[in-house]
N, C-alpha and C positions, 0 to 999 in steps of 0.2 A: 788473720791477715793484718798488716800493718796499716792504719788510716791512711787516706790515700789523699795528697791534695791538688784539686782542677787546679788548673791554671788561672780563671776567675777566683779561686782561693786564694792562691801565692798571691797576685795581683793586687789584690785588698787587703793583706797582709803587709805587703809592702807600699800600702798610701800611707799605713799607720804605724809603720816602723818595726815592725813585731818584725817579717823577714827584712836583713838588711844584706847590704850590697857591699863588696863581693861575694859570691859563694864559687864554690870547689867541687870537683865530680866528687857524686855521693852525700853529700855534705851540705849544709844551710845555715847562715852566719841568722841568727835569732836575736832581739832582745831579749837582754836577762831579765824583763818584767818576767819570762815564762814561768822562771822559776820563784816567782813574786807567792804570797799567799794568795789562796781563791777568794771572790767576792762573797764578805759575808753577808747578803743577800741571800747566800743558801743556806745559812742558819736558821733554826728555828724563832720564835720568837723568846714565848718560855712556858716552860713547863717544870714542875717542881722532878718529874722523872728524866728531863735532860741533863745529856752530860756536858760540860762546857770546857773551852780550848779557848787559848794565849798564842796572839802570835808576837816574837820578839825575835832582834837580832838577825830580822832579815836586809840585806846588801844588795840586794839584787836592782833596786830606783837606782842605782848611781847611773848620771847621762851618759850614753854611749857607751853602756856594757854591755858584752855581748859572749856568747860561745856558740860554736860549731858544733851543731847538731845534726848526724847521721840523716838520712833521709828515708831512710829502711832499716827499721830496727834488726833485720834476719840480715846481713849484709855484712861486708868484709869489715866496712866502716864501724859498724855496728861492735863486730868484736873489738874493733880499737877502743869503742867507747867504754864498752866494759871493762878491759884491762889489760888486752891480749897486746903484744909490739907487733908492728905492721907486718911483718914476713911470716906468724905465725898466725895471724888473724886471716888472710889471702888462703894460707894450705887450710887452716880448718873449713871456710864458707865453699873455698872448693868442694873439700871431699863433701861435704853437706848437701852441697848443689847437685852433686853427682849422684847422693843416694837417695836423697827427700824423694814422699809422695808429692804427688801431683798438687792435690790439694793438704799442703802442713798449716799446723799450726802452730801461734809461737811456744807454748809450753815444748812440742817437739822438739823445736832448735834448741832452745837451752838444755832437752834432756839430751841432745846430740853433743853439744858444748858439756856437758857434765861427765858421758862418756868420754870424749877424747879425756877429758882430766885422769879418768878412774883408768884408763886401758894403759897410761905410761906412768901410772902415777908409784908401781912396784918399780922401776928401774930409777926414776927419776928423784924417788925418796929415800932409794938409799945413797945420794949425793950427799960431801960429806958438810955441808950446813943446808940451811931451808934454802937461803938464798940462791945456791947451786942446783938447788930443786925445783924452785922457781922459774926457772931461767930455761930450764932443761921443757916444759911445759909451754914456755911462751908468753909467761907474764910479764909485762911492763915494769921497767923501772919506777918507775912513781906508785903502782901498786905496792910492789916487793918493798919500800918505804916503809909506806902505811903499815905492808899487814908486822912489819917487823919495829917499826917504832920502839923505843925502848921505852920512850914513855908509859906506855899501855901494855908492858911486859907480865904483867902480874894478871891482865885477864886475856891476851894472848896465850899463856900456859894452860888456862883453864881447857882448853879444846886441842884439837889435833890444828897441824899444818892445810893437813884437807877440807878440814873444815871450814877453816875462813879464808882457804882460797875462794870454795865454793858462796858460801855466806858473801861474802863480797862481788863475786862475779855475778851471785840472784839480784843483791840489791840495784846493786848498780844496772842490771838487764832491767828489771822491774820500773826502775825511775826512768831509763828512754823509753821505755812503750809507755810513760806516763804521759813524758813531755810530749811525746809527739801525737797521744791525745788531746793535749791540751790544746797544741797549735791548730789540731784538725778540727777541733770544737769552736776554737776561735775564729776560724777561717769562715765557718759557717755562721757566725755572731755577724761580720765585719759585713757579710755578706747579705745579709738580713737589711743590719744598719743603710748599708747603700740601697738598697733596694726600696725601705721605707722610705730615705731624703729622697727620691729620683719620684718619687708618688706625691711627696709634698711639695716638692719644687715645680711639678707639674701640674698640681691641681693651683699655688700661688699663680706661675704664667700667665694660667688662663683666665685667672680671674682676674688680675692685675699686670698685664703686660710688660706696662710701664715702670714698676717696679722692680722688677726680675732683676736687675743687676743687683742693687741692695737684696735680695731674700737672702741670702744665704747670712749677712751679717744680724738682719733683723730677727733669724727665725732659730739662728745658732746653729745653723746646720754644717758649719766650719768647725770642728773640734777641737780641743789644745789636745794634741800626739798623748805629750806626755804623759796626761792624765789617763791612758785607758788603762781598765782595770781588767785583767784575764779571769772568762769566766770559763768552768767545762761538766761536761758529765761527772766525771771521776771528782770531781771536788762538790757536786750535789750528794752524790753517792757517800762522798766521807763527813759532810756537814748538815746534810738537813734533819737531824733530828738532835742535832747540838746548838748551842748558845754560844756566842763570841763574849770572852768579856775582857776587859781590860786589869782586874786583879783574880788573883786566886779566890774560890768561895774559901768561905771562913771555917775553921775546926770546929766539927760537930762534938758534943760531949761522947763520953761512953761509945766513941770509934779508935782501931786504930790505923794509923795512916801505913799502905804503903806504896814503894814506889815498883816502876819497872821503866829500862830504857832501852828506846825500840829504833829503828831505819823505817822513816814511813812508806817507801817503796816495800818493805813489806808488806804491809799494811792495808795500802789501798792495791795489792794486787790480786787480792783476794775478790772475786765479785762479790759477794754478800758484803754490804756496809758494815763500819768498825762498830758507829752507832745505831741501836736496831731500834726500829721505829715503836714500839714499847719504853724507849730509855735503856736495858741494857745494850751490854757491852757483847758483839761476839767473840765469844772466848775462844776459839778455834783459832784464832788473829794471834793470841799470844799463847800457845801450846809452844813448849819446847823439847827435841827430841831427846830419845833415849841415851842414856851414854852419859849423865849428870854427873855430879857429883853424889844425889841419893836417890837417881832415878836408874835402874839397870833396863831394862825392857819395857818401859813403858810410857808415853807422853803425858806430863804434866805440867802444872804450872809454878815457874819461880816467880819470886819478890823479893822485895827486901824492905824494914822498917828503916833504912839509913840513905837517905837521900845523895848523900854523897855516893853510894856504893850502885847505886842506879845510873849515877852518872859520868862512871867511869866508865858504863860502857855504853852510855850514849856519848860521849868525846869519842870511843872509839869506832864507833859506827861511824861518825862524821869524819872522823879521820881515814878512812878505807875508805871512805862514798864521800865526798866532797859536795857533790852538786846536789846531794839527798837533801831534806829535812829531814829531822833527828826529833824524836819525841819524848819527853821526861812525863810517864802517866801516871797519876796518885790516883789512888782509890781510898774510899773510908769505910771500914767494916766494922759492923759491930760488934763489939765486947761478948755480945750473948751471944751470936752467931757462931764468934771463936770458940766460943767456953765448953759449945755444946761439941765437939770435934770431938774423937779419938785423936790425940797430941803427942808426940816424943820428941826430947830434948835429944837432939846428937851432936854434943860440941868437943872439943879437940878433947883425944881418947882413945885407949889402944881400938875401943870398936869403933871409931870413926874412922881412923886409919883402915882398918880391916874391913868395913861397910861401903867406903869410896873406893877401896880398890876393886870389888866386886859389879861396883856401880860403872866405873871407869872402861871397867873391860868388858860390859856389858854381858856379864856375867848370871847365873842360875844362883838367886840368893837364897845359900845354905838355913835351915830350919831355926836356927838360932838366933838369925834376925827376922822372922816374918813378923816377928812386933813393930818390924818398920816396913818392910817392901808389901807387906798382905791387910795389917789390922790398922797402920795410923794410915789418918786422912790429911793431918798437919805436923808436917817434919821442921824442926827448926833450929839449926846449926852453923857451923863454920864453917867458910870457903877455901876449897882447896886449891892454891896458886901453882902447884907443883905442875911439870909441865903433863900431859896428858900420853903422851909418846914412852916419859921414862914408865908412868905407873902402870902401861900394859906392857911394859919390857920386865918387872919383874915378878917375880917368883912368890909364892906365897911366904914362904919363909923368912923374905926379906923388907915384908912391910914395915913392918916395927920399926928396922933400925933404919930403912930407907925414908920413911916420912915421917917427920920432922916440924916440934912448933914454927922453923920457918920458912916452913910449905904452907902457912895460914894468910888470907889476905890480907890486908891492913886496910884501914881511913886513917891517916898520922899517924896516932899510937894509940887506936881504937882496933878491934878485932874484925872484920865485917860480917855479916850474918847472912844469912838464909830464911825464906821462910816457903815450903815447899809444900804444894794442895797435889795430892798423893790419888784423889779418885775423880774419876769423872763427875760421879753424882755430884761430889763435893762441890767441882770449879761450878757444876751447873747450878747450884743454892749459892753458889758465889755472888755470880752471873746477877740474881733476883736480887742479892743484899745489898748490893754496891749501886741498884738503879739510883740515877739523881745524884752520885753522891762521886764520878768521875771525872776527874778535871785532865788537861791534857796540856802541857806546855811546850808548841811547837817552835824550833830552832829552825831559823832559815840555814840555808846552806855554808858550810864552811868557807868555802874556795873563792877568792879573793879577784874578780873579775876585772 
């Protein structure tokens, strides 16, 4: 169920500006502190096995900013916020309304929202471009943008159409049931606050009658607005076993760096913390499904040693989710760590061709590569830009002359790479190698309030 807030909530919410005035049915006009980073307060102190996070480039202090936030994440509104245009966000909460149990929860609604996608998604995809496809579903303009930008054309290709409809309608689901934890946690904060001034102003009265008009200046019980700082569960949960710092830790010798970029509504929608109270990393957080580029059936984990190529698709996260944080996470592993791996090179090549299209179509890989899909544990090759749609439309016969050195990523006039942990056991020796040794650099939200 969606946090719920008393009217004593709202109320104290609104002495401190957090909800502001107007609001709309459905809907609550919020400062954009909410979307502010958490009090690092809930940082650890330190520990040589903590992982540490940057927060930079957050917008959200400017006076008087603010956005409409739904007031039930399960709600018609709710689909607006995620992506849907108002006539089709009303008929889906309908039918929803009409079939949900008694008692749902929210993972249910999104997988009822995920259905309506998958049940029109044969009629609606064969429109003759995405965008007509889009449209045909219910997706807002301002998504259909995003997922189509051309700028981020080269890792848009990498996936299907339904994929980052979907990808995009989790995120953005995920970061409202965040915010409106956050408001819910804070409501409860505000409410504390009052309750302790109303005990010290009451215990001053008594003791000093004559005073009472001055207590509140002398004792600070008048607070400047501005300054509050948002504190909540969901942000103890993703920081207290990390360190805030203000530069990047320094390049360990004999590691090598790599990156990944991630939507932190994914991230913290997971209940288990990202940082685990040992120092590692849950790596469940960053599993990515089957259907890769050198993964056919199985989840593993990508990276990449090219910073730039991590954060082409953290711009595009931010770009489809706006109001997210967006995470650029380095890890530093060790040289012996790598060395000791079963390793294959797979870079542009008639069997890389031949290995991605099996991987693509999530395919039964033939005997002749089980030196990659069965015996290595690190795959590490080139990225396949080509769209994801044409390489399960063709034919085995026509890989070769269908794909193409410029179906390869780029960084300028750099190649961009891969580096792909192929076994469970693997990512979990990962997991142990990398304690201490994860830095995270979190992007306030894109969207210009």
């Amino acid at each position: 169920m969606d946090p719920h807030l008393t009217p004593e909530m709202e109320s104290a919410l609104e002495e401190v500006r957090i909800i502001l005035k107007p609001t709309t049915s459905g809907k609550r006009k919020v400062s954009a502190a909410l979307l502010s980073p958490p009090d690092s307060a809930y940082a650890s102190t330190s520990s040589s096995n903590s992982g540490s996070v940057r927060f930079h480039s957050f917008k959200s202090s400017l006076p008087g900013a603010s956005l409409d936030l739904p007031e039930i994440a399960n709600s018609t509104e709710g689909l607006e916020f995620i992506g849907f245009d108002p006539k089709f966000a009303a008929h889906i909460f309908r039918t929803y309304d009409k079939y949900k149990a008694v008692e749902s929860d929210p993972d249910e609604f999104f997988t009822f929202v995920h259905g309506h996608i998958i049940q029109i998604t044969s009629a609606a995809f064969s429109g003759p471009s995405e965008r007509s496809s889009m449209t045909k579903i219910g997706i807002c303009q301002e998504v259909q943008d995003a997922i189509l930008d051309p700028a981020f054309v080269d890792i848009y290709n990498t996936e299907t159409l339904l994929f980052w409809i979907e990808d995009t309608l989790r995120a953005n689901y995920s970061n409202l049931r965040l915010l409106l934890g956050r408001l819910h946690d804070q409501g409860n904060i505000e409410l504390a606050k009052k309750s302790k001034k109303k005990k010290k102003r009451a215990k001053l009265e008594s003791a000093f009658p004559a005073a009472s008009a001055s207590a509140q200046e002398e004792t600070g019980l008048e607070e400047d607005i501005a300054a509050v700082t948002l504190s909540s569960e969901s942000a103890e949960n993703l920081f207290k076993h990390c360190v805030v710092v203000e530069t990047p830790p320094k390049i360990l010798d004999n590691h090598t760096i790599l990156w990944k970029g991630k939507v932190s509504s994914e991230l913290v929608a997971h209940e288990a913390p990202f940082f685990m109270e040992n120092g590692a990393l849950n790596m469940l957080h960053l599993n990515s499904r089957a259907g890769g580029d050198f993964n056919s059936q199985q989840e593993v984990h990508y990276w990449t040693t090219e910073k730039e190529t991590a954060e082409q698709y953290r711009k595009y996260a931010a770009r489809r989710s706006p109001l997210v944080e967006t995470w650029m996470i380095r890890i530093q592993v060790p040289n012996e760590f790598l060395g000791s791996l079963p390793t294959e090179n797979l870079y542009y090549s008639r069997d890389w061709k031949e290995y991605v299209w099996y991987c693509k179509n999530k395919d039964v890989i033939p005997e002749k590569f089980h030196h990659l899909s069965e015996k290595a544990h690190l795959i590490k090759g080139h990225i396949c830009k080509k769209p994801t749609v044409l390489i399960q439309r063709m034919k085995s016969q026509e890989v070769q002359d269908q794909i193409t050195k410029g179906d390869l990523m780029y960084n300028d006039n750099s190649k961009a790479t891969q580096w792909v942990f192929m076994k469970a056991e693997t990512i979990s020796r990962l997991a142990e190698e990398i304690k201490g040794k994860v830095y995270v650099e979190i992007t306030g939200p894109l969207m210009e309030i």
